[in-house]
Structure formats: structure tokens, C-alpha cells
C-alpha positions in Angstrom: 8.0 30.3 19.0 8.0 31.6 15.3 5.5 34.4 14.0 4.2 33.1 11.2 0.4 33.8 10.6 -0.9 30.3 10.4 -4.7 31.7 10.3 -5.6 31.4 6.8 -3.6 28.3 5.5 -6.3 26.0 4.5 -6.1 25.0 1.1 -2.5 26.3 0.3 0.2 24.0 -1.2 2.8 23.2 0.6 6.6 23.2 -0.8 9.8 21.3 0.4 12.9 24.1 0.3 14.1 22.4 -3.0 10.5 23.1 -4.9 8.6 19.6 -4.2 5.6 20.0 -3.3 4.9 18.2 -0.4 1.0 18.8 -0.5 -1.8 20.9 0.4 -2.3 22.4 4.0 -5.6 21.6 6.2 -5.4 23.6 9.0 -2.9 23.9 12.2 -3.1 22.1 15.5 -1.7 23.2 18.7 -0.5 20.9 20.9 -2.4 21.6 24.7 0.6 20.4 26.6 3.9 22.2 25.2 2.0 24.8 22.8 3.9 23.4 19.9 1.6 24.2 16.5 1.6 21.7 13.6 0.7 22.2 10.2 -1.4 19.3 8.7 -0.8 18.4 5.4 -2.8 16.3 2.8 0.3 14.9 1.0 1.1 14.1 -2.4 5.1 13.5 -2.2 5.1 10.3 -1.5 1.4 8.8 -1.8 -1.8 10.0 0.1 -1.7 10.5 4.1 -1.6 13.5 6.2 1.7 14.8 7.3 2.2 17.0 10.8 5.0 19.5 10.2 5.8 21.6 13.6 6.0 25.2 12.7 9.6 25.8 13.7 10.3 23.8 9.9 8.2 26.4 8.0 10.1 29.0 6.5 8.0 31.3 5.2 4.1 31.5 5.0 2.8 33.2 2.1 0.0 34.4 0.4 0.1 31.8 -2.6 2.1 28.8 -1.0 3.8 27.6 2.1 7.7 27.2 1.7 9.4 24.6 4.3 13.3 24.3 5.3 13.3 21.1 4.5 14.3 19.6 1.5 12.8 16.5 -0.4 15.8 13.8 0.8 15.1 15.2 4.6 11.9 14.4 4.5 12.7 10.7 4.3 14.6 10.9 7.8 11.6 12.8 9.8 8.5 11.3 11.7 5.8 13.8 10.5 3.4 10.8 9.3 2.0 10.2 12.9 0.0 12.7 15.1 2.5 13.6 18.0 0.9 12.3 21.3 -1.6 14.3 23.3 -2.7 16.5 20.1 -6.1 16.9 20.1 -6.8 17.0 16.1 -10.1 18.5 14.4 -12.7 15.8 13.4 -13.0 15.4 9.9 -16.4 15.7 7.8 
């Protein structure tokens, strides 16, 4: 499991590794069954939705932005635009 402090991520934008940014985070999930977090992310890259990036694919969490290993073309070949199953998500509003 990575280390990155996750508490205070609301609000922060969100960066592919090649500078796009991707969006702007909401707050992190943990999945009850495996303990895998998720990041959710109101996104901008490619039109409005949420995206639900597991935290292994961040690479660093800073204080002004969250940087991702993944570039802009990878993003194209990953399913983060679905909840993974069982992940109990916070309501909204």
C-alpha cells in the first residue's frame, strides 16, 4: 500500500505525469473488501464525470496539486470512469 497522505485532498487539481490536468479531487474512498483507496476526481480532461484513480497511480501528493504516473494517451486505455464494485462512495449534497 503506498504512504501518501490522502487526508486533505479535497479541492486539489489533479495532473496526468505529462502536465494535463485531469481535474479536481473530491475526496478518497476505500474499498471495504480489499482496502484498495481511490481518489475521486471531478474531471475536466475529457468532459465532465467523476473519475476513480486507485492510489498505487498517484505519484506524488502535494501541497498545491496531485501529480499521477499516468500520462494523458494512458488514460484513454484505463477504466477509472466507473465506481469499482462493492465501494461504498460518500453521498453527495
Amino acid at each position: 500500500m503506498s504512504d501518501h497522505d490522502l487526508s486533505d485532498v479535497a479541492g486539489k487539481p489533479v495532473d496526468t505525469y505529462d502536465d494535463e490536468r485531469l481535474g479536481i479531487a473530491e475526496d478518497v474512498v476505500t474499498d471495504p473488501q480489499s482496502g484498495r483507496r481511490y481518489l475521486i476526481v471531478a474531471g475536466t480532461l475529457f468532459g465532465t464525470g467523476k473519475y476513480y484513480v486507485p492510489e498505487e497511480e498517484i505519484q506524488r501528493a502535494g501541497q498545491y496539486r496531485i501529480l499521477l504516473g499516468t500520462t494523458r494517451d494512458d488514460l484513454k486505455e484505463l477504466d477509472w470512469f466507473a465506481p469499482p464494485d462493492g465501494l461504498d462512495l460518500p453521498s453527495s449534497g
